[in-house]
N, C-alpha and C positions, 0 to 999 in steps of 0.2 A: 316280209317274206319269212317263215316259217319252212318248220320240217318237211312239210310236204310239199312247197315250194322249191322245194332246193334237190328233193330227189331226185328229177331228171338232170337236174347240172352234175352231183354231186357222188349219191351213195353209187351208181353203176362203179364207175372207176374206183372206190373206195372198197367195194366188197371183191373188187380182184385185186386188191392190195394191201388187204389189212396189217399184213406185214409193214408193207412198207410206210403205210400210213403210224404205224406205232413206232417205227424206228426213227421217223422224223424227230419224233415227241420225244426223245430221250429222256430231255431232263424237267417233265411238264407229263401233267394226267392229260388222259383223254378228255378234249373238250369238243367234239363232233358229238351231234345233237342225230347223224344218221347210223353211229356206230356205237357200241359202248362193251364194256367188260360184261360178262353173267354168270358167273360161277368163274370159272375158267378160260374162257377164249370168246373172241371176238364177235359181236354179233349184231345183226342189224335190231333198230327199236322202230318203236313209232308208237303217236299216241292215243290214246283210251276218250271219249268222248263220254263223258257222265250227262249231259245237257239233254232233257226228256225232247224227242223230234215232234214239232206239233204241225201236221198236214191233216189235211183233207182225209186222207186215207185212214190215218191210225187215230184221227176223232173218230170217224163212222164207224171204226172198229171196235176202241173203246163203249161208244154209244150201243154196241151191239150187244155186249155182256151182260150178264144177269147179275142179280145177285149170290147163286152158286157159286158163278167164276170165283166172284170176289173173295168168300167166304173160304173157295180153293187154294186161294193165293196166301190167303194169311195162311190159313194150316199151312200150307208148305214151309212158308218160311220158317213157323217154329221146327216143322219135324225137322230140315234141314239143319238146324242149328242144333238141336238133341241128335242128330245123328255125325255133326261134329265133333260135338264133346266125347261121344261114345266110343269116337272112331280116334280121334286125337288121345282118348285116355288107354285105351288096349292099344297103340302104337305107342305110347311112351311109358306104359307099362313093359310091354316085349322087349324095347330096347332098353332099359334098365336090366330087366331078367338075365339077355343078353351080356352084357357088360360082364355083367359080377360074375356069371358062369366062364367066361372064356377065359375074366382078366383072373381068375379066382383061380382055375385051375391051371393057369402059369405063374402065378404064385407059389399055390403050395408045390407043386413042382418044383422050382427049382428052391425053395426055403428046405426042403428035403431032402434036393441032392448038398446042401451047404451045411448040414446038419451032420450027412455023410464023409463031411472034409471033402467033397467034389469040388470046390468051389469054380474054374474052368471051365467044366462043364456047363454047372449052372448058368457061368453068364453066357455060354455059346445056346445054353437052349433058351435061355433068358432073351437074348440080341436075335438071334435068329425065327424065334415067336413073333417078337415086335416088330422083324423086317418083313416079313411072311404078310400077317395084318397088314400092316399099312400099304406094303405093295399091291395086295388084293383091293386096297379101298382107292388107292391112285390107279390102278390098272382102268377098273370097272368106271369111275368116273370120268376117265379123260376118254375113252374109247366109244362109252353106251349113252354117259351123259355128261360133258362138260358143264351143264347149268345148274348142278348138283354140287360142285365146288363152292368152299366158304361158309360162313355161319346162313347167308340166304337171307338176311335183313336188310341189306339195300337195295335187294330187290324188290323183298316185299314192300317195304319203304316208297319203291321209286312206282310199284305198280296201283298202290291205293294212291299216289299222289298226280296218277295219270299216263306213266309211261310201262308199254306191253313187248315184251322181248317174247324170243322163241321157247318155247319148253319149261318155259322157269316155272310151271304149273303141272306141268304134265305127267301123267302114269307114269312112266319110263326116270322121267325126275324124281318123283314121290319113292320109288322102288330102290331104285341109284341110292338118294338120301341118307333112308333109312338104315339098310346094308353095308352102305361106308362110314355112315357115322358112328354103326356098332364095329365094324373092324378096327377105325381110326382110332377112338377112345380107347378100345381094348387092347390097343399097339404100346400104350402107355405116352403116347404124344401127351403136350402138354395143352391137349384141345377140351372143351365141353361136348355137354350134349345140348344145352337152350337153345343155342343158334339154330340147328340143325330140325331142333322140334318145331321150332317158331313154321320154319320154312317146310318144312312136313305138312302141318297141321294145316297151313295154308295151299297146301297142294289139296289136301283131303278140300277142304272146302271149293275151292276151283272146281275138282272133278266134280262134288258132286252137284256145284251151280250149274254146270253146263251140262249135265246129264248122264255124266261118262265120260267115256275115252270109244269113240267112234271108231278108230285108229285099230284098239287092241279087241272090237266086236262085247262092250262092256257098255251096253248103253241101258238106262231107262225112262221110258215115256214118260211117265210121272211127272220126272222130277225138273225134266225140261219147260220149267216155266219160267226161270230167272232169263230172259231175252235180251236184255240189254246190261252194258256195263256196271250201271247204276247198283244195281241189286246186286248182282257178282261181289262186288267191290265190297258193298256191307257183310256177305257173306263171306269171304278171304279177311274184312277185317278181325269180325266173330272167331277163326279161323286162328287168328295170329295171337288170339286173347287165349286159348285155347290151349294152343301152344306153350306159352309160357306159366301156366297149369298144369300142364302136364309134367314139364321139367322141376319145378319145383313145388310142386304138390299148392300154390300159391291163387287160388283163384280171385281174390279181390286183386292181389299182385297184378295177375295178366291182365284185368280189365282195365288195369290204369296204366298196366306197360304197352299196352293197344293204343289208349289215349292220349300218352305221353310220348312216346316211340313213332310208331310207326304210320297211324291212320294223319291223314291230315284234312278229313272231313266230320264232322260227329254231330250226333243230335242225340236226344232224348231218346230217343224209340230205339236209335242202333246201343244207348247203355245198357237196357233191360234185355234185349237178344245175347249182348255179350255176355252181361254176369250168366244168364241162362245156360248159355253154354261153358261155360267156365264151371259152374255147380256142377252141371254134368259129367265134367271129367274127372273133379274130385270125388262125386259118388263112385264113379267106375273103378279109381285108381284104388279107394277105398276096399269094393268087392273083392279085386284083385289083391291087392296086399292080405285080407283074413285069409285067403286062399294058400297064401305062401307061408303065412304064419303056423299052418298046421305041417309043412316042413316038407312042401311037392315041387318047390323052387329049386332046389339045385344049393348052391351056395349063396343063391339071393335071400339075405336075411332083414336085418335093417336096413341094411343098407342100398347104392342105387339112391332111391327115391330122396334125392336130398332131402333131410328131414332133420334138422342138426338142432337139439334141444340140450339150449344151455339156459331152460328154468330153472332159479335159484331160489331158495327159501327167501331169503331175505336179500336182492337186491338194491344197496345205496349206496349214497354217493352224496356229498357234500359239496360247497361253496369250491372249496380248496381242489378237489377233484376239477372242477371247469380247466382251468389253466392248462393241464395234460392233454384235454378233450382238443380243447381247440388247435394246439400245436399238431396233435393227428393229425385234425381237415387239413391244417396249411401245407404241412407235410406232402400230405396225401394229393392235393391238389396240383403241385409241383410234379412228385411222380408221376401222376395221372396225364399230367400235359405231356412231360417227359416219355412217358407212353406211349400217346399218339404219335410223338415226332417223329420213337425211333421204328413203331412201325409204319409209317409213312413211307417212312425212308426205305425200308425192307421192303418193302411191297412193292415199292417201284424196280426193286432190283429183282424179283421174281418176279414182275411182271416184264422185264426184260428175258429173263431165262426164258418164263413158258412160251412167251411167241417163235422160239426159237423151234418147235415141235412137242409131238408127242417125247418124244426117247429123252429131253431135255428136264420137261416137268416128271418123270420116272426117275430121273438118276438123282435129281432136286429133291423129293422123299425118299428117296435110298438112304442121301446122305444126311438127313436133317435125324433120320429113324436110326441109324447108326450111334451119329453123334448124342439124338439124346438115350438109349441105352445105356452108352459109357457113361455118361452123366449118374444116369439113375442106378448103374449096377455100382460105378467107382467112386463117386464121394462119400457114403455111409464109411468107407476105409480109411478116410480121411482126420470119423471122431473115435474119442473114446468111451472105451465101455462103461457103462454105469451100474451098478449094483442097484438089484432090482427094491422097491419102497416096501417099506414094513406091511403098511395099512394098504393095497390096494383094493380098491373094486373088483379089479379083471384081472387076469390071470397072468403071470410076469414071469421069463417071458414071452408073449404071444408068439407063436409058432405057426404059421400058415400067411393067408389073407389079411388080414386084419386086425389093427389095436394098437395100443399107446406104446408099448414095448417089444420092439420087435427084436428077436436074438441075433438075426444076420451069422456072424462071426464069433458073436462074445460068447465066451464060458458060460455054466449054469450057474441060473441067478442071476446075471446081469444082461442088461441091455443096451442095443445101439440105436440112441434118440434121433439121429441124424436117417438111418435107417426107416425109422418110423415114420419119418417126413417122403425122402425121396422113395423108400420101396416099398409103394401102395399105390392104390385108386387117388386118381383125385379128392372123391366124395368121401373119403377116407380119412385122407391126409389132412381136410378140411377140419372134418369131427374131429380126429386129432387137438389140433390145434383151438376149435372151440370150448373144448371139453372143460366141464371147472372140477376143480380139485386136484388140475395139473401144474401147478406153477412151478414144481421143481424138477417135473418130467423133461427137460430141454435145456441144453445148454447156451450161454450167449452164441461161442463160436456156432453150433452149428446155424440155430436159426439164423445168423448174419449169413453164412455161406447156402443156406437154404432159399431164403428172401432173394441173394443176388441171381444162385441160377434159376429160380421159378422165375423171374423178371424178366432174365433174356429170353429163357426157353419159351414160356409164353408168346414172345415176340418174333423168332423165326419160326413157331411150331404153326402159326395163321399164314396163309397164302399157299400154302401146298393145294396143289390139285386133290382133293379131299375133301369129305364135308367135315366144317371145324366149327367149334364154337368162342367164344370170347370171354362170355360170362363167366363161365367156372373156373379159366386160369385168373381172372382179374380179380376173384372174391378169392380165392385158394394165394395170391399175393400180396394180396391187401391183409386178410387174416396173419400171415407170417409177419410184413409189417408193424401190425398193432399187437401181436405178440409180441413182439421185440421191444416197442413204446413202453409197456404192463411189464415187460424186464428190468429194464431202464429206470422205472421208476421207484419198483420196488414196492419198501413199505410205506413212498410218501401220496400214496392212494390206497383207497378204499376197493376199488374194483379190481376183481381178479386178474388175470392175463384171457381170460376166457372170452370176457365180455372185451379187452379191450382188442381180440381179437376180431371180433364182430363191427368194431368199431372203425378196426383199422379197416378191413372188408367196405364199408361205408365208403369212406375218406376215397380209397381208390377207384371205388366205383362210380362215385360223384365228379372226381377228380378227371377220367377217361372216358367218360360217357356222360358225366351231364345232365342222369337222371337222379330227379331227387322223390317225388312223391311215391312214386311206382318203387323206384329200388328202396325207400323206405319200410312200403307196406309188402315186397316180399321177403326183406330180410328178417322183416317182424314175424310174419310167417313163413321161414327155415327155422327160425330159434327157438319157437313158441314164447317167447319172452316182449311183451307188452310195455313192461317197466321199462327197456332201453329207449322205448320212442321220443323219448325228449332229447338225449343225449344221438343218437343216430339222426333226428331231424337237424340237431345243432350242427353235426361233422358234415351232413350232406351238405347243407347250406356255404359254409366254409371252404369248403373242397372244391366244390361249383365255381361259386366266386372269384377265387385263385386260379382256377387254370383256366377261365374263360378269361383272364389277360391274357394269355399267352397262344391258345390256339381253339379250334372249333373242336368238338364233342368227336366222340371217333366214328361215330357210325355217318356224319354228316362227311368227315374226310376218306369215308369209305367210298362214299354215295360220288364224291367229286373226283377221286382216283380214278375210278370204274367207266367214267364217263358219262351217267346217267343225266339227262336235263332235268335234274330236280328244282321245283319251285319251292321257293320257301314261304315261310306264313307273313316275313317283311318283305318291301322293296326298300332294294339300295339307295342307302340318301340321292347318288347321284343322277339315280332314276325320274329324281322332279323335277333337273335341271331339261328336261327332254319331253316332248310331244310323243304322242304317238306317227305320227306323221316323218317323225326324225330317225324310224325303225323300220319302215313299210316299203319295200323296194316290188319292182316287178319284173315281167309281165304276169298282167293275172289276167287268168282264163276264165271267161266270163260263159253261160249259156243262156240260150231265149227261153221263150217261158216255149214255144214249140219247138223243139230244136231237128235239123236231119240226122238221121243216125251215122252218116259217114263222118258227121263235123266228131260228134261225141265220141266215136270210135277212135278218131285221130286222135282226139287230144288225150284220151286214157293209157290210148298205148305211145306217145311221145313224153306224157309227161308221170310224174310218183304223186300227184294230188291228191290228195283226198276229201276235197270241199269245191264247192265250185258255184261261187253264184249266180242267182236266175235272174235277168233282168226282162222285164217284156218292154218291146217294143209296137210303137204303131206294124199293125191295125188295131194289137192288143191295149190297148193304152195310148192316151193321146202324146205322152211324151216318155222315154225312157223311165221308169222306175223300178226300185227295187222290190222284188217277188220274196227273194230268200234264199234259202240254202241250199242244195243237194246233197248228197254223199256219194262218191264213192262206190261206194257198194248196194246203193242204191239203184247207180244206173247200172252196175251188173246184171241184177236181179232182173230190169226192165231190158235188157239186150239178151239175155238167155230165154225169157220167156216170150219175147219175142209180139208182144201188141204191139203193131207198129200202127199209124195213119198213112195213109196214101196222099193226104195233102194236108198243108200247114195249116191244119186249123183245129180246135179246141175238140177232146176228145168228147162224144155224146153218151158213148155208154161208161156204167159207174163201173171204178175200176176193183170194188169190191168184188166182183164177179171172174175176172182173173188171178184176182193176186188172195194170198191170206198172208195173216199178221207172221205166219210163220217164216212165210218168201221171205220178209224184211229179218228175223232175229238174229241176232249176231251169234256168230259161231264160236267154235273156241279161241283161248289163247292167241296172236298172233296166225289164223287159218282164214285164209280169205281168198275168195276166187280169181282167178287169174281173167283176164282181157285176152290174151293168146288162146285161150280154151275155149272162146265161145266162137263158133261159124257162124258168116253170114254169106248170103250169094247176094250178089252185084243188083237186086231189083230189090231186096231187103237195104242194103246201104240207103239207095235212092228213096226211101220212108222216111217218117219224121214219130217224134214221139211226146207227148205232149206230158213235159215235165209238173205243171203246174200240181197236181192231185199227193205228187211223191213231195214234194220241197216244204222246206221246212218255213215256213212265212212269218216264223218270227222268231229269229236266230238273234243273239245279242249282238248292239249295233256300239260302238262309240266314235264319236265325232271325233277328226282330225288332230284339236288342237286339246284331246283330254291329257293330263301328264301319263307317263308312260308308265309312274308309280302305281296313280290310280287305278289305269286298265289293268298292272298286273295282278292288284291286289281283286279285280274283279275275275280276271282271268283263272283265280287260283281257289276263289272262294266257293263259286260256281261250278268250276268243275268240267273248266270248256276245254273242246279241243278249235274250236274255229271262233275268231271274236269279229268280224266286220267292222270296219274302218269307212266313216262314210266324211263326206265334204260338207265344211260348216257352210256353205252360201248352195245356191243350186249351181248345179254346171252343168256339162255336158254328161258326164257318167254319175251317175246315183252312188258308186262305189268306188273308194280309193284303192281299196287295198285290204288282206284279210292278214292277222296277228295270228299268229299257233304256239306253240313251246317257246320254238327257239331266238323265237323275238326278244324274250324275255331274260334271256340267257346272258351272264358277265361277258363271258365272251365274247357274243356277238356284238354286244351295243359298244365295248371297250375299243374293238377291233375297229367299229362305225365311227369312234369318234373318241380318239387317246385322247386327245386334251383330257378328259376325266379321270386318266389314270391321276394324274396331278392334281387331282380336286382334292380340296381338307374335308367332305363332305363323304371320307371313308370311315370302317369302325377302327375302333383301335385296338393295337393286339403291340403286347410289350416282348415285340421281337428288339435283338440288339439295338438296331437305327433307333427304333421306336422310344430304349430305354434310354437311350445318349442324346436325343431331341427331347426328350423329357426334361432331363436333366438340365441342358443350355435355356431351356425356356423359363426354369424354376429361378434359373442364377440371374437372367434377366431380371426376372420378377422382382427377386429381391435386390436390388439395382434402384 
């Protein structure tokens, strides 16, 4: 029994309680398969059906198209995917523009009144700027769109892997997004913008798969031919590739952060749609940038578009060099777990706060906006002045927005490096710290007191009701990190502080996320620098390895916080121990291959299914068997338009003649017609409707006694949302039972049957118990 099995027992009382259902769970993520987190607040899910429906109906319909159609369908697809890139590259254009202009001119603001010995002042217009921003970006998202909150990758994550929430696509979302992610960043949080784009980009594509937004009177006929999830799906994943092109100017980057991240279906055809659209936003972003370079941007200069070139003449590095490298990854790897844990832990305590109300998650970015102000306006007081370098490149020192030397406080001629870190952009402070030919631009103390609070700040600056991102506080800490290594080391290396900057960026990123080829080839292109790829492949590798003892990737302990029923690409060892048969509970509601309308009517509005098998019996068949599948919204379609039979028997005219392929296409996001909305009068009940033409007559089947590993791995591969469960010998019913999501789910099977929490047939993770059972087993050994 499945999600859609369990609706009518389950989600009614759950969705008038989602309070109280999350204050059960105090010290446990959501693990309800009919609820789960989306941004911000609580919401019902259900899942996505990639599985092409093969009936009578949509062969003859298929059969009916020409070759035009066909020829129609592929153009769409590409124009769809160039009108992604287009639309992903001037949205992540405008919101870079954004940034630098709002956060640029509360800079030189207040470096102006500090100049004037205001200093007061400054930070009251300083604090009160960044409370202003972020309040407007918490307001606007908890009010217009809670689904807008967070970087937006576990959703995307959970929705290419099958599971569809409310809004997390939609207009209203895409608008929210955008708007609070340029408030939020511009508030000086210690958030990105990647998350935010990913989950943007994948809005644009959503809208424009499903032809619009119906909703806000923005539709077009055209483009309405993606019908079914399938397509959607590749289009949102194109989408997400898109996205992270955008953010970091990175297009092989996003194709392989698509492939590595977030998609958990791929083939050959959907790699060349993606680079396609991924080309396309760098050409855009490209037009767009010569256009500001002639100086109609505002204070958008280099900057923004992370683009951090630390090309060096002569990049090397020797034998003796490794040994520093590798201590990075281990390093890094430790942090990185360390990472996850402590925001794990944060997150569950703001996800206690926000369920408390609106006014709860408002005062929660009040305070975190406050707190980091003081941060960013009072530790630069903390170092001391440096006298500005004989030889500089850039001007000493810098006075407004931007650059290595900032004056803050100190007298002319000298500078406050500590300044130069905390009072900036992120994309700033990054180049900062990339930059070569700075090695004696920074001092130990600061960057030590820099590293610790970008580490926290990072950590409780994610979970605000706000869109936030992950990536740039994780690289913008890691960078400070291998700054610090490239300190430490001095002159017993070869490699600047610059590159080991990039290095340490690596190490954490590997370390907390778990990506290595993808974060590879975008960090390769941020720095334009090619030569590190040996030395950035060696850290990622290292980094990885180390903290997958200790805990999962973050965006997977995001994905499980949240509540989402994500399937992963393995099943659990303990999974082989079990049949499918040892998960499959009921009752399941079965229909005839003629069925009366009053039965179908009862059971749509008694129960939340969404599948329902067809079995025919005598007259139709000499003995029960199984027909196939229905949907859902299938017999919507066939109780609104209303063909009924006046008696049980096999309909004669062809049903092409009532219905078109449109009746059946699926609609947007999570919008599905209601059973309370359609009327029937009392001599319509007493009809019958003859399912056979609509049913899916060859739905995936597996036999009772397959392991429960194997079905999920077919479950997952496939792209099912119904898997049918049939009886190994003949018996009485053709059908056991049908599997969906949440069959599949720890949870459920754990709850079915503990003994396996106890099974050695778990993975291993070098939690305390873990390291202390290690150890008495080693001492055995040696014994």
């Amino acid at each position: 029994m499945g999600i859609e099995e369990l609706d009518n027992e389950v989600e009614t009382p759950l969705l008038h309680s989602a309070s109280d259902s999350l204050r059960i769970r105090r010290s446990a993520p959501l693990t309800t398969s009919q609820l789960a987190i989306v941004g911000s607040s609580l919401c019902p899910i259900e899942s996505l059906d990639y599985e092409l429906i093969e009936n009578d109906f949509f062969k003859q319909d298929w059969r009916s198209r020409g070759q035009a159609h066909i020829v129609r369908y592929v153009i769409l697809k590409w124009t769809l995917c160039f009108l992604v890139g287009a639309l992903a590259g001037a949205v992540g254009f405008f919101n870079n523009l954004a940034v630098e202009n709002i956060a640029g001119v509360k800079f030189v603001v207040t470096s102006n009144m500090m100049l004037a010995g205001k200093y007061e002042r400054a930070f009251l217009v300083f604090a009160s700027t960044n409370f202003v921003l972020l309040m407007f970006a918490s307001v606007v998202t908890t009010y217009i769109s809670p689904a807008a909150a967070g970087s937006g990758i576990p959703e995307v994550m959970a929705y290419l892997n099958g599971v569809d929430a409310p809004d997390i696509f939609s207009l209203k979302t895409f608008v929210v997004k955008v708007v609070g992610c340029i408030a939020a960043v511009s508030s000086s949080l210690h958030v990105g913008k990647a998350g935010p784009m990913i989950h943007t980009s994948a809005c644009i594509a959503s809208i424009l798969g499903q032809g619009g937004s119906r909703k806000y009177k923005l539709t077009c006929k055209w483009l309405r031919c993606f019908k079914n999830d399938r397509d959607r799906r590749d289009l949102v994943t194109c989408g997400a590739g898109a996205g992270v092109a955008a953010a970091f100017r990175a297009p092989v980057g996003g194709v392989l952060f698509a492939l590595e991240c977030v998609s958990s279906w791929w083939r050959s055809a959907l790699l060349w749609r993606a680079f396609f659209t991924t080309a396309v936003v760098v050409v855009v972003l490209r037009a767009l940038i010569d256009v500001c370079n002639s100086g109609k941007c505002g204070l958008f200069g280099k900057g923004g578009l992370i683009m951090f070139d630390v090309t060096s003449a002569d990049v090397t590095y020797h034998l003796e060099d490794l040994p520093p490298v590798i201590v990075l990854g281990i390093i890094g790897g430790i942090l990185g777990s360390s990472y996850n844990f402590l925001l794990d832990k944060v997150l569950r305590i703001y996800n206690l706060i926000n369920e408390k109300g609106h006014v709860c998650k408002l005062f929660l970015a009040a305070s975190v906006s406050i707190f980091t102000s003081c941060c960013l306006f009072g530790m630069p007081w903390l170092a001391n002045c440096k006298p500005c370098p004989a030889e500089s490149s850039e001007a000493c020192p810098s006075i407004g927005r931007s650059g290595n030397f900032k004056k803050f406080q100190c007298p002319p001629d000298q500078y406050n490096d500590l300044a130069s870190l905390f009072f900036n952009t992120n994309d700033d402070t990054i180049r900062n710290l990339y930059s070569a030919g700075t090695d004696n631009a920074f001092q130990k103390s600061s960057v030590i007191l820099f590293l610790i609070t970008s580490y926290f700040l990072g950590i409780i600056s994610y979970g605000l009701a706000v869109p936030s991102g992950l990536f740039v506080p994780v690289i913008l800490t890691g960078a400070t990190y291998g700054r610090l290594v490239g300190m430490l080391m001095g002159s017993h290396s070869a490699l600047n502080h610059g590159l080991f900057a990039v290095l340490g960026s690596a190490s954490l990123l590997g370390g907390s996320m778990r990506m290595t080829v993808s974060v590879c080839v975008v960090l390769l292109e941020l720095t334009n620098n090619l030569l590190l790829l040996p030395l950035v492949m060696l850290v990622l590798l290292i980094s990885k390895t180390v903290a997958d003892a200790f805990n999962a990737n973050m965006y997977d302990l995001l994905v499980k916080l949240k509540g989402l029923p994500y399937l992963k690409p393995h099943a659990e060892p303990y999974m082989r121990q079990l049949t499918v048969a040892d998960v499959v509970r009921g009752p399941l509601q079965i229909f005839n291959g003629v069925e009366k309308v009053s039965n179908i009517v009862h059971v749509l509005k008694t129960t939340g299914h969404h599948g329902f098998p067809v079995v025919d019996e005598p007259p139709f068949s000499n003995s029960p068997v199984l027909f196939g599948l229905i949907l859902r919204a299938n017999l919507l379609v066939l109780l609104r338009k209303k063909e009924f039979l006046h008696a049980c028997t096999l309909a004669s005219v062809d049903a092409s003649r009532h219905f078109s392929a449109d009746d059946f296409a699926k609609r947007g996001s999570c919008k599905h017609e209601n059973i309370e909305g359609i009327e029937l009068t009392a001599e319509e009940m007493d009809m019958y409707i003859d399912l056979h033409p609509f049913t899916n007559t060859s739905p995936y089947t597996v036999v009772e006694t397959m392991s429960l590993a194997k079905a999920g791995i077919l479950f997952r591969e496939v792209g099912l949302r119904h898997l049918l469960v049939v009886p190994k010998s003949s018996s009485t019913t053709p059908v056991v039972g049908i599997l969906t999501r949440h069959d599949f789910m720890p949870e459920l099977i754990l709850g079915l049957h503990p003994v396996l929490l106890h099974s050695r047939w778990k993975k291993t993770r070098f939690g305390k118990s873990n390291l202390i059972q290690l150890f008495c087993d080693l001492c055995r050994f040696q014994k």
